[in-house]
C-alpha angles and dihedrals in degrees: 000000000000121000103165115169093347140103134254106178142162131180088205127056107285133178120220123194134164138136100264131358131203114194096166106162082356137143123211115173154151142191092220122025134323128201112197119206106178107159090195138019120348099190107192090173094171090333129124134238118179137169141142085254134009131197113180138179123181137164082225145345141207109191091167103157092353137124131229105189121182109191136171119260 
């Protein structure tokens, strides 16, 4: 899935999976938990994921530039 420059949000607990992710320049949040299943690659180059918690999972990651940000509801 490519998500470059755009938003994927929820305000409740949501899982995303998919065989590869790009959030470059992205932003993936939500405002409860978020489980990432990503098989493949999950590419954050200067994106943002945020959550109050994260679980992720990935074949691979480049966070080159980007933010993971775990916050309380």
């Amino acid at each position: 899935m490519v998500s470059q420059g755009d938003e994927i949000s929820s305000a409740q607990v949501f899982t995303f999976a998919a065989n590869s992710l790009d959030n470059s320049s992205g932003k993936l949040l939500s405002n409860l938990g978020l489980p990432l299943r990503i098989s493949q690659a999950l590419s954050n180059i200067k994106g943002l994921i945020g959550a109050s918690t994260i679980d992720a999972q990935a074949g691979s990651l480049d966070n080159s530039g980007g933010t993971w940000s775990v916050r309380r509801p």
